[in-house]
C-alpha positions as a Markdown table, in Angstrom:
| # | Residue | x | y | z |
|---|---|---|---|---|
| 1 | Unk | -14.1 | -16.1 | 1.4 |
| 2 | Unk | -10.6 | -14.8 | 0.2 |
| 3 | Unk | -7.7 | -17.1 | 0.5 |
| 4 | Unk | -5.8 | -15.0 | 2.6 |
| 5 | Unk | -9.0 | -14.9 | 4.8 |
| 6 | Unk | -9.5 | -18.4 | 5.0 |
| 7 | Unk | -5.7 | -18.9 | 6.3 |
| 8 | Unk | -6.1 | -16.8 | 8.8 |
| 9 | Unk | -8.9 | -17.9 | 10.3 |
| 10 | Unk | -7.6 | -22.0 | 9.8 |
| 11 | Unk | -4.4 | -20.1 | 11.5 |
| 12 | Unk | -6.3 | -19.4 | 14.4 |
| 13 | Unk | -8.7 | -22.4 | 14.5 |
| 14 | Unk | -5.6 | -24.7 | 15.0 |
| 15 | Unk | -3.5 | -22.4 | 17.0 |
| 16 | Unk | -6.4 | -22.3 | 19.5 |
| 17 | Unk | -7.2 | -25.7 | 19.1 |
| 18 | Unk | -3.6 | -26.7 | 20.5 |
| 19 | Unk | -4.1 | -24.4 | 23.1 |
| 20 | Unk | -1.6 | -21.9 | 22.0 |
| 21 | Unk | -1.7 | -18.3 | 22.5 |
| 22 | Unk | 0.5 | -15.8 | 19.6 |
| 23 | Unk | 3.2 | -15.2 | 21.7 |
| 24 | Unk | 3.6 | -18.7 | 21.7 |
| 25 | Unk | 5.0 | -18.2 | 18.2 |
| 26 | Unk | 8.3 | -16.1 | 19.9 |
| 27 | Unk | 10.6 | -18.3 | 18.0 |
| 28 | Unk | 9.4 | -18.0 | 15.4 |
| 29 | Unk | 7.2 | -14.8 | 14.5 |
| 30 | Unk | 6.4 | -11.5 | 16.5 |
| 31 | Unk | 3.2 | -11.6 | 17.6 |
| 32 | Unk | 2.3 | -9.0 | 15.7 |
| 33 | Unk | 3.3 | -10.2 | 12.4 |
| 34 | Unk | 1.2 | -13.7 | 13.7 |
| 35 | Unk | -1.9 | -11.3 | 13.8 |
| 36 | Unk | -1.9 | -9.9 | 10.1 |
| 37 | Unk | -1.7 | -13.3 | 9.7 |
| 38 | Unk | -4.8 | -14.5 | 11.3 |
| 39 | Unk | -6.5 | -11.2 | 10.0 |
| 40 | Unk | -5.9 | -12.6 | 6.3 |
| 41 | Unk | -3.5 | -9.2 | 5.7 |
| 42 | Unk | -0.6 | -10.8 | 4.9 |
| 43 | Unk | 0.1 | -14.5 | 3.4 |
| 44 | Unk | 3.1 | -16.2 | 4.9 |
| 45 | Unk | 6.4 | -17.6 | 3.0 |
| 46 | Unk | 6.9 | -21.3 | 2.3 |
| 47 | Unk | 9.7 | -21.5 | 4.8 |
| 48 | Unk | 7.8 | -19.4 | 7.3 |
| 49 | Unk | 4.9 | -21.6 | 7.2 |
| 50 | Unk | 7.1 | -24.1 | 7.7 |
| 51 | Unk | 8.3 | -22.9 | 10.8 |
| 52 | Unk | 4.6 | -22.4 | 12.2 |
| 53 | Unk | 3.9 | -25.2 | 11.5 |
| 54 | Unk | 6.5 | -26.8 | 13.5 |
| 55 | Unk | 6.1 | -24.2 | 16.3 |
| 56 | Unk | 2.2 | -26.1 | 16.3 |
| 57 | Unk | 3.9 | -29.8 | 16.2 |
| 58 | Unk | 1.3 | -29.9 | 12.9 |
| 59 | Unk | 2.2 | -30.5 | 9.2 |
| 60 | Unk | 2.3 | -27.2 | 7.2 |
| 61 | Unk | 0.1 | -28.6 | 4.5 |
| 62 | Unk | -2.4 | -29.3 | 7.2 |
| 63 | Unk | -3.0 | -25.3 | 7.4 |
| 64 | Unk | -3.1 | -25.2 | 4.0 |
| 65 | Unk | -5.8 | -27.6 | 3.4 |
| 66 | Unk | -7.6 | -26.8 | 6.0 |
| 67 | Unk | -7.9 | -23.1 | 4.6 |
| 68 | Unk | -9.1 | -24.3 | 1.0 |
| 69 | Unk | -11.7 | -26.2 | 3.2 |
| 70 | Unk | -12.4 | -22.9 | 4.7 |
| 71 | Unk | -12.5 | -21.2 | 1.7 |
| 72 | Unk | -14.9 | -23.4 | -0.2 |
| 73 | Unk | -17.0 | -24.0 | 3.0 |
| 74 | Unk | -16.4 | -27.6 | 2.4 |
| 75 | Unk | -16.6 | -30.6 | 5.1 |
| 76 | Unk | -15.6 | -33.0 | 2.7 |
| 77 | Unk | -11.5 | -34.0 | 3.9 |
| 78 | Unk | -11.9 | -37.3 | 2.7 |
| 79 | Unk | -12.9 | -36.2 | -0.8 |
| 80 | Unk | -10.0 | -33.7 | -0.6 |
| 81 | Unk | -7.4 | -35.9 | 1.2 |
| 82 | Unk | -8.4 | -38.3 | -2.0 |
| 83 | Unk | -8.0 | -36.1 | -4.5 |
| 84 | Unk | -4.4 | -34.8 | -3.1 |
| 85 | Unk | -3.5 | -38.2 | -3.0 |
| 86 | Unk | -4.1 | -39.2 | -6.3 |
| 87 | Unk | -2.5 | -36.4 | -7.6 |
| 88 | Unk | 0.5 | -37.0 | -5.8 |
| 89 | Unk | 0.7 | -40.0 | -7.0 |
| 90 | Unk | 0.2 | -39.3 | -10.3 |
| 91 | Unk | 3.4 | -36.9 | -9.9 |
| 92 | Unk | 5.5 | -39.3 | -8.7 |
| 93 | Unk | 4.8 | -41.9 | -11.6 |
């Protein structure tokens, strides 16, 4: 699966999951422009996927990893939560 696939769909899987329909998104996106993004047509900016985010109550990053879980058909968040971690740390030493 495409990256921009595999954000779209994790798009969609959360924004369901909280119960949220795309006009939800008002504030901050047109519905329309919310759909390319859940159809993997478009990718979103840093700042705008900050504001999705927010507009979910969810950490942006957590749509991010989800769709490299997505995209590798992987189950495995610890190993990837680990890895993050690590390198994050390594970058702040």
């Amino acid at each position: 699966m495409e990256l921009k696939q595999a954000f779209g769909q994790a798009l969609k899987q959360l924004r369901m999951s909280q119960g949220l329909t795309q006009e939800d998104f008002s504030d901050v996106s047109s519905r329309t422009y919310l759909s390319t993004l859940e159809r993997g047509l478009k990718s979103p900016t840093i700042d705008k996927l900050d504001e999705i985010g927010a507009a979910m109550g969810i950490h942006p990053a957590t749509i991010l990893i989800y769709s490299y879980l997505l995209k590798t058909s992987s189950t495995e968040v610890e190993k990837v939560l680990d890895r993050i971690r690590d390198e994050l740390q390594q970058a702040m030493q």
